[in-house]
BALOBA-1460 file (C-alpha; in Angstrom, 3 decimals):
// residues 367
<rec num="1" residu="x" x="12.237" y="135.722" z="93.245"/>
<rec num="2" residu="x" x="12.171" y="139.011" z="95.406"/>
<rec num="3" residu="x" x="14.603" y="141.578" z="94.877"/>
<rec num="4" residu="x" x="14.875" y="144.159" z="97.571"/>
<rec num="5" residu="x" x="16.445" y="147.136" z="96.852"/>
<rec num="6" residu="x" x="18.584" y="149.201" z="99.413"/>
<rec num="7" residu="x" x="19.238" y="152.734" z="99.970"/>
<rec num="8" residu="x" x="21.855" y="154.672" z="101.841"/>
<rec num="9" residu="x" x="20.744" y="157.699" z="103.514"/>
<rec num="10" residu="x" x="23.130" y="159.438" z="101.500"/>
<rec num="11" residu="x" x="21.300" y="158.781" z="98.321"/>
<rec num="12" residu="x" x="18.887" y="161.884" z="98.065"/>
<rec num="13" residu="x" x="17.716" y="163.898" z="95.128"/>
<rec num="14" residu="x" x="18.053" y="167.929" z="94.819"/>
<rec num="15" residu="x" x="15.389" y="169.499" z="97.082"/>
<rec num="16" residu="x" x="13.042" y="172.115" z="95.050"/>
<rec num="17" residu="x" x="15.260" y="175.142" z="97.301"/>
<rec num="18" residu="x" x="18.433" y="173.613" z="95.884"/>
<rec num="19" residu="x" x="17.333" y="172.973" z="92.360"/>
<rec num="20" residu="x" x="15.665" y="176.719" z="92.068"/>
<rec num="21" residu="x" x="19.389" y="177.616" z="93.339"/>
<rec num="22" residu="x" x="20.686" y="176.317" z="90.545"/>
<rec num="23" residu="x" x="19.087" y="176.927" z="88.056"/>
<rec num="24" residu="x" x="19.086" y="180.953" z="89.551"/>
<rec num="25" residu="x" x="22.721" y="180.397" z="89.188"/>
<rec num="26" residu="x" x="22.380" y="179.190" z="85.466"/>
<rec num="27" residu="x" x="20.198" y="182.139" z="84.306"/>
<rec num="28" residu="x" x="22.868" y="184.539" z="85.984"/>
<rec num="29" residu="x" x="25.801" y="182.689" z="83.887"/>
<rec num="30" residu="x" x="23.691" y="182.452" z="80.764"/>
<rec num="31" residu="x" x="22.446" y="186.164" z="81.357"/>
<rec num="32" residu="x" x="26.490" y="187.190" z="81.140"/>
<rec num="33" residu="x" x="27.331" y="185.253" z="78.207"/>
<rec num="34" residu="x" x="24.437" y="187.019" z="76.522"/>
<rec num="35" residu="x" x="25.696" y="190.085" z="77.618"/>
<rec num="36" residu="x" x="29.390" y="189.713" z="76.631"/>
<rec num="37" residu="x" x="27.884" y="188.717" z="73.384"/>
<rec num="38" residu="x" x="25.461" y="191.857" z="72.713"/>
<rec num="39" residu="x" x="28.297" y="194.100" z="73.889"/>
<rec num="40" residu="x" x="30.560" y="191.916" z="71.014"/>
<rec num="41" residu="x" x="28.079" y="192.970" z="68.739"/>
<rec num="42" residu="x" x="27.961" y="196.120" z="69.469"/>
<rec num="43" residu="x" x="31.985" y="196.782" z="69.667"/>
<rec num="44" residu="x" x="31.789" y="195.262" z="66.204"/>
<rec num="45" residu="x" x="28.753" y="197.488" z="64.975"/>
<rec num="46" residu="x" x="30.851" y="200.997" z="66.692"/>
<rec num="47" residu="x" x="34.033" y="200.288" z="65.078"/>
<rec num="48" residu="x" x="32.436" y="199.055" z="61.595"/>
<rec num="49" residu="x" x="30.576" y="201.869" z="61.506"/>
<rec num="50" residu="x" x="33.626" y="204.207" z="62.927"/>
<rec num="51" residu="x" x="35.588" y="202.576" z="60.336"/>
<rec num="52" residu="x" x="33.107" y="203.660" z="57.841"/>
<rec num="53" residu="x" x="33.231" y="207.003" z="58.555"/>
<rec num="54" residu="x" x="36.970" y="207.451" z="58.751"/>
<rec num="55" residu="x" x="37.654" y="205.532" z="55.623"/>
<rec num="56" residu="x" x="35.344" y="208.621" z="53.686"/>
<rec num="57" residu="x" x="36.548" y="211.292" z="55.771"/>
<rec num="58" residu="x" x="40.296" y="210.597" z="54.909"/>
<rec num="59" residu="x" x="38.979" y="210.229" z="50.992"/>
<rec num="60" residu="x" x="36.619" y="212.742" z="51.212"/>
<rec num="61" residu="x" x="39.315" y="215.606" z="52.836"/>
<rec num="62" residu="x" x="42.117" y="214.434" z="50.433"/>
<rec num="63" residu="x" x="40.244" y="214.401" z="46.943"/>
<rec num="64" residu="x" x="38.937" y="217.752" z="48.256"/>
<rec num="65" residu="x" x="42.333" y="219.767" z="49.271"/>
<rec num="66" residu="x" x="43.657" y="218.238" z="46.115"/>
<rec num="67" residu="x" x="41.437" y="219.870" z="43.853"/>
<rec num="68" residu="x" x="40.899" y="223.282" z="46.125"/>
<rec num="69" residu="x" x="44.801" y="223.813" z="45.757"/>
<rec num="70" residu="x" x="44.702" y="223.690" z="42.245"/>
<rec num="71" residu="x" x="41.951" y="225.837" z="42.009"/>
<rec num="72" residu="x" x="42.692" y="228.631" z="39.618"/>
<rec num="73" residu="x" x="45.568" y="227.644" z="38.459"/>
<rec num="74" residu="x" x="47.141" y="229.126" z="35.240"/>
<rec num="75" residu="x" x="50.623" y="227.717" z="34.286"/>
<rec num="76" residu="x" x="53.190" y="230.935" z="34.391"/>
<rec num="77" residu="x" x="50.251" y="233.558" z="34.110"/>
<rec num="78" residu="x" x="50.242" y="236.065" z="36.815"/>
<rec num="79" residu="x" x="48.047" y="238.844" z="38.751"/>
<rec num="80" residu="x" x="44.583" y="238.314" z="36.669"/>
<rec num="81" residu="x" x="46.086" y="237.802" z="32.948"/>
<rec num="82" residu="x" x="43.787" y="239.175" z="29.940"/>
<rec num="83" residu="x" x="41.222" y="235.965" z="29.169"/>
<rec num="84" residu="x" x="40.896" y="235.664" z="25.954"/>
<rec num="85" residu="x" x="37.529" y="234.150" z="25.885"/>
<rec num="86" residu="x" x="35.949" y="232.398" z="22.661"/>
<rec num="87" residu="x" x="33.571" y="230.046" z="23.558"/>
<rec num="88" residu="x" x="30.274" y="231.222" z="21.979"/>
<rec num="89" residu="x" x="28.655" y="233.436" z="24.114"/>
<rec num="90" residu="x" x="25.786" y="231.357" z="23.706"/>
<rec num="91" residu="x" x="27.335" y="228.356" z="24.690"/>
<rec num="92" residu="x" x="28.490" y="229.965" z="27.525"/>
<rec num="93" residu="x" x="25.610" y="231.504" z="28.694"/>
<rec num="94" residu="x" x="23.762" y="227.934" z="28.453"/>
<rec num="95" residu="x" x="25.582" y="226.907" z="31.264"/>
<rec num="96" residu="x" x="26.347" y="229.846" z="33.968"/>
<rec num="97" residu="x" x="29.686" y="230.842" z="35.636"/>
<rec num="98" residu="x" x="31.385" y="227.874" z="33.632"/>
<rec num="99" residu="x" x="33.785" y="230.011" z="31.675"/>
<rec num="100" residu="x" x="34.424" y="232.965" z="34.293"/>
<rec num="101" residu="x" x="37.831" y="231.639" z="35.401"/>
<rec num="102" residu="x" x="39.287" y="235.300" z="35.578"/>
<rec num="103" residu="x" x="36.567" y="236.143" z="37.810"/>
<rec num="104" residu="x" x="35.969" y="233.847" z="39.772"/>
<rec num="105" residu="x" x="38.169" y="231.060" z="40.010"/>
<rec num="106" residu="x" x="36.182" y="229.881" z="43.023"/>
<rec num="107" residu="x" x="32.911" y="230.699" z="43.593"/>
<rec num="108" residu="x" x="30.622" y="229.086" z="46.496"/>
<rec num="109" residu="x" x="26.941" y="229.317" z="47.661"/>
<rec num="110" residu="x" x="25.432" y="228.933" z="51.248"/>
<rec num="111" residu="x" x="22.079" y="227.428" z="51.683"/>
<rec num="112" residu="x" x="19.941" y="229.479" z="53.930"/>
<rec num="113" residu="x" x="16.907" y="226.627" z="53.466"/>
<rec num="114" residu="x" x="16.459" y="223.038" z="52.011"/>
<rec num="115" residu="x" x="14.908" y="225.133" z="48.920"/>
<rec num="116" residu="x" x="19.287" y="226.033" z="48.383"/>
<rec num="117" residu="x" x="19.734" y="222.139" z="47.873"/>
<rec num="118" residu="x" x="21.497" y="221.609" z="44.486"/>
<rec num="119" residu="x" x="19.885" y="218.144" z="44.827"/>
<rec num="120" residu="x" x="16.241" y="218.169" z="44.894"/>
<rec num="121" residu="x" x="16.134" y="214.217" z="46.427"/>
<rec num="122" residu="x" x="18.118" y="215.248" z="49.975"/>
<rec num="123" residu="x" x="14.976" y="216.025" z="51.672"/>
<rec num="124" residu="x" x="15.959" y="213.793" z="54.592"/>
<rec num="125" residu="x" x="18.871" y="215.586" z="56.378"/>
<rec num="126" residu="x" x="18.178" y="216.939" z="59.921"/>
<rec num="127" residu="x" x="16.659" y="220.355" z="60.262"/>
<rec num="128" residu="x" x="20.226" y="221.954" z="61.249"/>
<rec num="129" residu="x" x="21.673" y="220.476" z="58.171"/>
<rec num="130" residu="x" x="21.970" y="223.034" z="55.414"/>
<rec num="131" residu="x" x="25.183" y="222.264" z="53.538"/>
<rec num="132" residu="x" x="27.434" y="224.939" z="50.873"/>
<rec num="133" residu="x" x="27.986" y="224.089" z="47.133"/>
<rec num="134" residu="x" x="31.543" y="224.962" z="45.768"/>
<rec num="135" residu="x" x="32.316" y="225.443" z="42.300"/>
<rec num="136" residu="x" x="36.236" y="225.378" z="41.238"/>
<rec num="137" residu="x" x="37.604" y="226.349" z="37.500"/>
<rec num="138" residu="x" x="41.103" y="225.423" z="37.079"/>
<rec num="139" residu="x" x="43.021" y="223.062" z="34.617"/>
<rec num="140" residu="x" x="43.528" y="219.274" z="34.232"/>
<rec num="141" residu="x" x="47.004" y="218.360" z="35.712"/>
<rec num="142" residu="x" x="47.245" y="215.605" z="33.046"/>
<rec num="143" residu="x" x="47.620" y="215.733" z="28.603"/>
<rec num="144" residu="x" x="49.199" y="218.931" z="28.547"/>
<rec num="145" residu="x" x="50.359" y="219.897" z="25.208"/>
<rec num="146" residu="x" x="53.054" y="223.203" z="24.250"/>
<rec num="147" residu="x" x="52.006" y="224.850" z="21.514"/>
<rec num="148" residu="x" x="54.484" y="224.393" z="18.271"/>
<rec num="149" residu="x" x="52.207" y="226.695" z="16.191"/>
<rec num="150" residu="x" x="49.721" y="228.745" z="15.381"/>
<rec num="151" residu="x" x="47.562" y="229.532" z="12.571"/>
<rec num="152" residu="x" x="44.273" y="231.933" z="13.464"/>
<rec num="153" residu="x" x="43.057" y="231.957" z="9.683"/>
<rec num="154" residu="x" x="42.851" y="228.211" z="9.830"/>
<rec num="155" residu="x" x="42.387" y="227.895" z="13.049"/>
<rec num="156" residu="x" x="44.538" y="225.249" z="13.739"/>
<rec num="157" residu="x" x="47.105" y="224.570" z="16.573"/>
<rec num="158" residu="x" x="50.283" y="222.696" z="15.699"/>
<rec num="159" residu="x" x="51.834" y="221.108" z="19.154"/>
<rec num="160" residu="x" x="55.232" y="219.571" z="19.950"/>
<rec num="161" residu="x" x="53.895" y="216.215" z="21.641"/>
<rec num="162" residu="x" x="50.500" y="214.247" z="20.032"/>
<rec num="163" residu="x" x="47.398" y="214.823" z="21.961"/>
<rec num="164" residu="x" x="43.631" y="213.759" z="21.875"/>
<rec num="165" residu="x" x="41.181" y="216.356" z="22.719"/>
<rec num="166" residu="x" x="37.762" y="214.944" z="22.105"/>
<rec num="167" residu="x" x="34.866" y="216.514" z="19.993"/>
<rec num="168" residu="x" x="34.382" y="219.761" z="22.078"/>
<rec num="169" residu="x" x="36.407" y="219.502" z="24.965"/>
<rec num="170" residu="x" x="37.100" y="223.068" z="26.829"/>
<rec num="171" residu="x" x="41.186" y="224.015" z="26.594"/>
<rec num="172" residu="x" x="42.878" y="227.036" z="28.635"/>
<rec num="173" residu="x" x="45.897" y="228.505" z="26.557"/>
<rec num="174" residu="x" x="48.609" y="229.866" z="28.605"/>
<rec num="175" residu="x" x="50.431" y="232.417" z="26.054"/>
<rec num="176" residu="x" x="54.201" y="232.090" z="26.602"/>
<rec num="177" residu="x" x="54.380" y="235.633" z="27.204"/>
<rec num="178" residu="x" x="52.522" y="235.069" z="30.629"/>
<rec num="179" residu="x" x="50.231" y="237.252" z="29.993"/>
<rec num="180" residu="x" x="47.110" y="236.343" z="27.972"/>
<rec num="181" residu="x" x="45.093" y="233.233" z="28.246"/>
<rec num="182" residu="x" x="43.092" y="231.626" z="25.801"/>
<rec num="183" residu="x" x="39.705" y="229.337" z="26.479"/>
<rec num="184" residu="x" x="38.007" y="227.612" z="23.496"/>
<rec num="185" residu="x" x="36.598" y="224.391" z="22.069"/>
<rec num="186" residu="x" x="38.950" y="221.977" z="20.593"/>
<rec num="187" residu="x" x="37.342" y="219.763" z="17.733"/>
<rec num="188" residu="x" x="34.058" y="221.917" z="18.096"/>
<rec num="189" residu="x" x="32.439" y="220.567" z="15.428"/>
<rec num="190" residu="x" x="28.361" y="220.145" z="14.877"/>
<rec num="191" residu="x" x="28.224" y="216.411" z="15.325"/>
<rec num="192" residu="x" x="30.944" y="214.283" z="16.790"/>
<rec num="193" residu="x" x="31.444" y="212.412" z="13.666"/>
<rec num="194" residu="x" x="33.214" y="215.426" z="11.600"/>
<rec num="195" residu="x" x="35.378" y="216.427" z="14.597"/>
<rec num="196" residu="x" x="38.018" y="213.578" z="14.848"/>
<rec num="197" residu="x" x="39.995" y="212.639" z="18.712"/>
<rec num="198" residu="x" x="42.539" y="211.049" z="17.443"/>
<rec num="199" residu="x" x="45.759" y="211.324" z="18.988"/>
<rec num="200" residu="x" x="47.318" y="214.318" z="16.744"/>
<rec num="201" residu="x" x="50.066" y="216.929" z="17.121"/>
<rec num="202" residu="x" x="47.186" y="219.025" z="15.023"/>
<rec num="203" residu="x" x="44.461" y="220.360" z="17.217"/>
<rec num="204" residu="x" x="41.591" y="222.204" z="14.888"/>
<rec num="205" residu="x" x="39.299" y="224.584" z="16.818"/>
<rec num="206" residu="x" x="35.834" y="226.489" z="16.093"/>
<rec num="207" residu="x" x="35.848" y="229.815" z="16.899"/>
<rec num="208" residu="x" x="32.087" y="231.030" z="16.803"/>
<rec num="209" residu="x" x="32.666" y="233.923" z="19.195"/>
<rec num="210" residu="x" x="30.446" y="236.631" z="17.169"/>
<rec num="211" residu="x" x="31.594" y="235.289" z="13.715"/>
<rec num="212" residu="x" x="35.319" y="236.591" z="14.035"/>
<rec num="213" residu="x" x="37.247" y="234.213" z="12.344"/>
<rec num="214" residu="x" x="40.388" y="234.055" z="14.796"/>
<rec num="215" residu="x" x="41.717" y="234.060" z="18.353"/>
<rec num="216" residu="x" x="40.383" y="237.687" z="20.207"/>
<rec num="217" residu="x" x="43.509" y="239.234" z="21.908"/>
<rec num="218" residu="x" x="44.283" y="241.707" z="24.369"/>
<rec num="219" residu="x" x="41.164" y="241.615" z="26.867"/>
<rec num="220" residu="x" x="38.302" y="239.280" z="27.374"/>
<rec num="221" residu="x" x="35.587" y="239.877" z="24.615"/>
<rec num="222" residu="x" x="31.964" y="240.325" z="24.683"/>
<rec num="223" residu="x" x="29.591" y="239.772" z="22.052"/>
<rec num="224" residu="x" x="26.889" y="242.474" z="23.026"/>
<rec num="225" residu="x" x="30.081" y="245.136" z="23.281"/>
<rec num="226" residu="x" x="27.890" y="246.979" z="20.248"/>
<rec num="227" residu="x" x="30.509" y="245.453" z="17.866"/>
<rec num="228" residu="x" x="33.710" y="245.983" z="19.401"/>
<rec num="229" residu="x" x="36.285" y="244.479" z="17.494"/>
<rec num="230" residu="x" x="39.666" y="243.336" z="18.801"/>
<rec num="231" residu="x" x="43.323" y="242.511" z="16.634"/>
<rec num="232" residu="x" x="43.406" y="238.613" z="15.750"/>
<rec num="233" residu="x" x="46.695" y="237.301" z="17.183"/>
<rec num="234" residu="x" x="48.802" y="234.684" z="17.223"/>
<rec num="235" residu="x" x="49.651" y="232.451" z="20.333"/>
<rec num="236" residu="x" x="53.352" y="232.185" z="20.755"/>
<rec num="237" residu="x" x="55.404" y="228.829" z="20.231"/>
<rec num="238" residu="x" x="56.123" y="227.308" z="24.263"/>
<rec num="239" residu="x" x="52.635" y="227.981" z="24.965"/>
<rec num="240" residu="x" x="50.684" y="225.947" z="26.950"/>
<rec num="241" residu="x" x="47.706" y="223.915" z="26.243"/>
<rec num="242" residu="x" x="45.766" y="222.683" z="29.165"/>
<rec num="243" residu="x" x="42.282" y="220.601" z="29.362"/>
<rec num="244" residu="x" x="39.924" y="222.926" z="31.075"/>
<rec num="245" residu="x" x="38.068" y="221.743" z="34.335"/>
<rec num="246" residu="x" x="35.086" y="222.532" z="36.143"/>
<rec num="247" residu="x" x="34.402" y="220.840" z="39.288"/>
<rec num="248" residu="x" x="31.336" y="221.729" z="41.680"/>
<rec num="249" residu="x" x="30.976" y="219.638" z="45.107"/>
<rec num="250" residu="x" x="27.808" y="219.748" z="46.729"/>
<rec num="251" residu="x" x="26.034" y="216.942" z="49.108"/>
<rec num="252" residu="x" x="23.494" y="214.599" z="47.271"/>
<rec num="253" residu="x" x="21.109" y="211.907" z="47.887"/>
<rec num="254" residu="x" x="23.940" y="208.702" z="47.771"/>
<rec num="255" residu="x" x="23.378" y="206.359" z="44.503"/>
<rec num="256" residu="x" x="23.576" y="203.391" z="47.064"/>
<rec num="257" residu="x" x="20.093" y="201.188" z="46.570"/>
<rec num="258" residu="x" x="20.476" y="199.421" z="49.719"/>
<rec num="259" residu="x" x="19.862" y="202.611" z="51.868"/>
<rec num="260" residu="x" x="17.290" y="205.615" z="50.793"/>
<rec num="261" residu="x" x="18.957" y="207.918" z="53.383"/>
<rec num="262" residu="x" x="22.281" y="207.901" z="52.748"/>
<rec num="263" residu="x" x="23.569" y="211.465" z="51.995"/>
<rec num="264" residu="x" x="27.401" y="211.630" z="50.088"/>
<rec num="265" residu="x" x="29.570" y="214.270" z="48.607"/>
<rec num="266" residu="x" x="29.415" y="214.527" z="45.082"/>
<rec num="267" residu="x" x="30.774" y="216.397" z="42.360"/>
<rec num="268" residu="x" x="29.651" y="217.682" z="39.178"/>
<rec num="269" residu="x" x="31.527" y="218.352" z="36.327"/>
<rec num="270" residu="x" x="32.238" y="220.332" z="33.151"/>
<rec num="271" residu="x" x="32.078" y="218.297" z="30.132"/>
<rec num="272" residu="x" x="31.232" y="218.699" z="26.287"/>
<rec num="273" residu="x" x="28.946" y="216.686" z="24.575"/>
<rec num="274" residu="x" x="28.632" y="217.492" z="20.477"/>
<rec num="275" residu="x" x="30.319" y="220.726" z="20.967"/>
<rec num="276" residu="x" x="27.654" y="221.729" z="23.903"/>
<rec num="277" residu="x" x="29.024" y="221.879" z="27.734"/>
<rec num="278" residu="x" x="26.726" y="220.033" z="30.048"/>
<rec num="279" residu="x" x="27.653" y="218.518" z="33.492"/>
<rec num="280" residu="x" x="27.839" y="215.328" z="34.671"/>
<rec num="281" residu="x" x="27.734" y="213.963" z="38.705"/>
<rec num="282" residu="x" x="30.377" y="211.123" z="40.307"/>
<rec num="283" residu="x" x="29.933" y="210.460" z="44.040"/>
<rec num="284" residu="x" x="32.814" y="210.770" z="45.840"/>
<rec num="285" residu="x" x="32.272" y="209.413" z="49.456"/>
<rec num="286" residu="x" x="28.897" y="208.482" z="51.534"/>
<rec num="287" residu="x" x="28.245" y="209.426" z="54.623"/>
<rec num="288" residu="x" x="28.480" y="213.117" z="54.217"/>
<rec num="289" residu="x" x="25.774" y="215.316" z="55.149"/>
<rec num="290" residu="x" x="26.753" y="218.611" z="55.772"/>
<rec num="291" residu="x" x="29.603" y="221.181" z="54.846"/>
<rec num="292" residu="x" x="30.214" y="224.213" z="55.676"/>
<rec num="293" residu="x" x="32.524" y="226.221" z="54.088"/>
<rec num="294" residu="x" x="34.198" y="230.254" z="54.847"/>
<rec num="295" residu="x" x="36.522" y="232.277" z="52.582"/>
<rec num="296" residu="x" x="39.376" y="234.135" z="53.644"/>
<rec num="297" residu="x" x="39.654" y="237.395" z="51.296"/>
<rec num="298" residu="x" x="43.456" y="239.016" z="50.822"/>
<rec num="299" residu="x" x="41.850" y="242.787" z="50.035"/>
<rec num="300" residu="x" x="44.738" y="244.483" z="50.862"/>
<rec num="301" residu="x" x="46.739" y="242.104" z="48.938"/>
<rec num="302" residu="x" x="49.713" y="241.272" z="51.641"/>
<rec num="303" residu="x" x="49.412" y="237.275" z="51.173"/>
<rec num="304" residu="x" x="47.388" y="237.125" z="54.115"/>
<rec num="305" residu="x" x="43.882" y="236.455" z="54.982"/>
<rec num="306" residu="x" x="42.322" y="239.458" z="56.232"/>
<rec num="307" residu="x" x="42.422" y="240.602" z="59.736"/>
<rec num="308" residu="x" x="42.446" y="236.282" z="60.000"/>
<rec num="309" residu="x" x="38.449" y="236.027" z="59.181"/>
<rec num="310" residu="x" x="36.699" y="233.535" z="56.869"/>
<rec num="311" residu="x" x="33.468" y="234.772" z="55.760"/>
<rec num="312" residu="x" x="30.228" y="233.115" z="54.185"/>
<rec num="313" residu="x" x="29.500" y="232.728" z="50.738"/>
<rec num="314" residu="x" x="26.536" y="235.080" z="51.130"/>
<rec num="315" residu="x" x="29.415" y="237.746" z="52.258"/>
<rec num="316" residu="x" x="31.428" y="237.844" z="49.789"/>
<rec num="317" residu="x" x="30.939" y="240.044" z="46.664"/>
<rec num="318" residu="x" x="30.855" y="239.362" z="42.957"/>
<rec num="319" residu="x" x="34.301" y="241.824" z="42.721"/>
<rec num="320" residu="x" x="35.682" y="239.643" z="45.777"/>
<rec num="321" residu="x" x="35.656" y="236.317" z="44.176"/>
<rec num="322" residu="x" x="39.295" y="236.445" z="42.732"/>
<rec num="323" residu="x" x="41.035" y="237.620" z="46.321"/>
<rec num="324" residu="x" x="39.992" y="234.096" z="48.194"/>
<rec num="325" residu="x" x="43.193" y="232.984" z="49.266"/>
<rec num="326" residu="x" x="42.054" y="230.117" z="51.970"/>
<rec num="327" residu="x" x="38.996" y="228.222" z="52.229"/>
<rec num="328" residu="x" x="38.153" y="226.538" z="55.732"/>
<rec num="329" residu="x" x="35.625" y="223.748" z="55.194"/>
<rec num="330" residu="x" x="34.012" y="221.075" z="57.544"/>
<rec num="331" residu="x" x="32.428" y="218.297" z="56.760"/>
<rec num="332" residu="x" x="29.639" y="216.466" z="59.264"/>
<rec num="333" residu="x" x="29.898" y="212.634" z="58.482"/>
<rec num="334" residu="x" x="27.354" y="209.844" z="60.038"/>
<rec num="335" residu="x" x="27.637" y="206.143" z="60.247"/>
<rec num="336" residu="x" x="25.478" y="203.738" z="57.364"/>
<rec num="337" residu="x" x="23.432" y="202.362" z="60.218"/>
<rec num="338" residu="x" x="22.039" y="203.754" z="63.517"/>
<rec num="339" residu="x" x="23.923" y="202.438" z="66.415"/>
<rec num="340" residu="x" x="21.899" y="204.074" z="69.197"/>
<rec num="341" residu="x" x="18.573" y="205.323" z="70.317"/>
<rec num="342" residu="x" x="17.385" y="207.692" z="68.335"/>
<rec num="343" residu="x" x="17.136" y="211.342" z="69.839"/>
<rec num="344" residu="x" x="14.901" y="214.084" z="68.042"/>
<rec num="345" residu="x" x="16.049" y="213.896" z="64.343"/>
<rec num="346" residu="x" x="19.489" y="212.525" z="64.401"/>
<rec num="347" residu="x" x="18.197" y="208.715" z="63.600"/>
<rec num="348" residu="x" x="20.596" y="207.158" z="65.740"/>
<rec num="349" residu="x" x="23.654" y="207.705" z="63.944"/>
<rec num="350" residu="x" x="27.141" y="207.875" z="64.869"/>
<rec num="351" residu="x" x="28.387" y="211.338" z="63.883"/>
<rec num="352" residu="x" x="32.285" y="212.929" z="63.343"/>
<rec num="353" residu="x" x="33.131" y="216.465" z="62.250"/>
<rec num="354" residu="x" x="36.481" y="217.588" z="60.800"/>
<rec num="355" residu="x" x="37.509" y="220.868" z="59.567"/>
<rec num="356" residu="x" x="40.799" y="221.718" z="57.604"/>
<rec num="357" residu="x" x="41.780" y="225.385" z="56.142"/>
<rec num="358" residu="x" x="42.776" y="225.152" z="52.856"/>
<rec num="359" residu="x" x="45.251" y="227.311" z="50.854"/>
<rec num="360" residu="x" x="44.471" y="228.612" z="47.730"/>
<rec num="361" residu="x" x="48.430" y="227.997" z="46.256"/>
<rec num="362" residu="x" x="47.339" y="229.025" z="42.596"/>
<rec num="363" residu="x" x="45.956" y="232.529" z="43.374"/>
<rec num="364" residu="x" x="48.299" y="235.413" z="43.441"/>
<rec num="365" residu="x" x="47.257" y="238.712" z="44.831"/>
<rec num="366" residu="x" x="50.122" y="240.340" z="45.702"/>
<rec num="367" residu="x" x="49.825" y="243.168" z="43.046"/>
């Protein structure tokens, strides 16, 4: 059998300048869809990472003002009240500028170098970033207690509501007169065994203040005073009993183990362990590698910054300290990951600033 097979002149294949054409075409289509996919990925990377940032600036500015605007505060006290200081001068000195609330209520300090760090680790920040430390003493806005009672020879507080103060922890008394203000260890005992934290409405206290076995009245006392000696006194019933707080912010290396150059914003702060203040460090948000902060002083006390100018830390005196009304800080944030080409030292990153001006409610300089 012979097949024979027939073909129409019609019937032809792709010539090599047709098939090149084609496939030139295919490549360009492909090419876009690759394109529309990178720039997908990247749209996703920029707002992941712009989300990233905004999420800790928002947290970041809002735990902030919170605590700045309590800063110094002092229940009904007024216009610098007489501290009546009797935390062990020791103790005291063990950690400095803890207990100098009358002082300085806020105190900051400006880095000039990386030497200024407060953390040793941040060693990889670029060469323009030199962030400011902050250090605010106020007073816990939560277990306050009103003072039923007091007994100085037994040293032992009486209050209206129960309250648990553990072994050692720092208390401001605001006198009901509004006028004197007492800091001291509740339960400051030797170990943490014989000083009990048990929800009472008895609060027992250690007074080790040069051996003086109550309260010291009038005006803040000082153990090398060559033996000055002031009345024991009485706090007055209504007064009121306050945890004392000590916060410092500062910019750290971030605890995060998945990246070894993450900066964040941490803060330090004032606790007691066996009767013996130490501090300890909570990271507040990531991202955060520089602030700067400025202080507005009130000098001529009218309730206004002066001549409207915010000064350095470095600028303001240790007498000055109590008439910061306003703080303006700004914070440099940068994304977790680089999302660019990298450009001298800034890695890559996305960056933000923000800046607010903060009043200082709590501080009254007005006489």
């Amino acid at each position: 059998m012979i097949i024979k097979f027939y073909y129409s002149k019609f019937s032809r294949g792709f010539s090599l300048i047709e098939l090149m054409v084609a496939m030139l075409i295919g490549v360009l289509v492909l090419a876009g869809v690759i394109q529309v996919v990178l720039n997908s990925k990247r749209s996703f990377m920029d707002n992941q990472e712009t989300a990233f940032i905004q999420d800790n600036t928002r947290y970041a500015m809002d735990i902030i003002a919170k605590d700045f605007r309590a800063a110094g505060y002092k229940g009904c006290a007024r216009n610098e009240p007489n501290i009546v200081n009797v935390v062990n001068s020791d103790v005291a000195a063990s950690i400095e500028g803890a207990f100098d609330f009358n002082t300085k209520p806020v105190s900051g300090k400006e880095s000039t170098s990386k030497a200024d760090f407060k953390d040793d680790k941040l060693t990889f920040l670029p060469a323009n970033a030199l962030p400011d430390s902050i250090t605010l003493r106020t007073v816990a806005n939560e277990n306050e207690a009103t003072l039923r009672s007091h007994n100085p020879a037994s040293k032992t507080i009486t209050t209206w509501q129960t309250a648990e103060y553990s072994a050692g922890t720092p208390l401001m008394i605001v006198d009901a007169n509004c006028q004197n203000i007492a800091l001291l260890l509740a339960n400051a005992a030797e170990d943490e065994e014989a000083a009990s934290s048990e929800a009472s409405t008895e609060i027992k206290y250690t007074n080790k203040n040069c051996g003086d076995g109550g309260l010291i009245s009038i005006e803040e006392f000082d153990c090398s005073s060559g033996g000055k000696t002031n009345k024991v006194k009485s706090l007055s019933p209504g007064s009121k009993i306050f945890p004392y707080v000590v916060n410092t912010y500062f910019i750290g290396k971030s605890n995060a183990a998945i990246n070894e150059t993450m900066p964040a914003l941490k803060r330090e702060y004032l606790r007691m362990e066996k009767g013996v203040p130490t501090y300890s460090t909570e990271e507040i948000a990531q991202g955060v590698e520089d602030m700067q902060i400025t202080y507005g002083l009130d000098e001529d006390r009218n309730g206004t910054v002066d001549e409207d100018k915010f000064i350095k830390a470095s600028e303001v005196t240790a007498a000055q300290w109590s008439r910061v009304i306003a703080i303006h800080i700004e914070l440099t944030l940068r994304s977790n990951l680089p999302v660019n080409a990298a450009v001298g030292d800034d890695g890559g990153f996305l960056r933000k600033k923000v800046a607010s001006t903060i009043s200082l409610r709590n501080l009254d300089t007005s006489s």
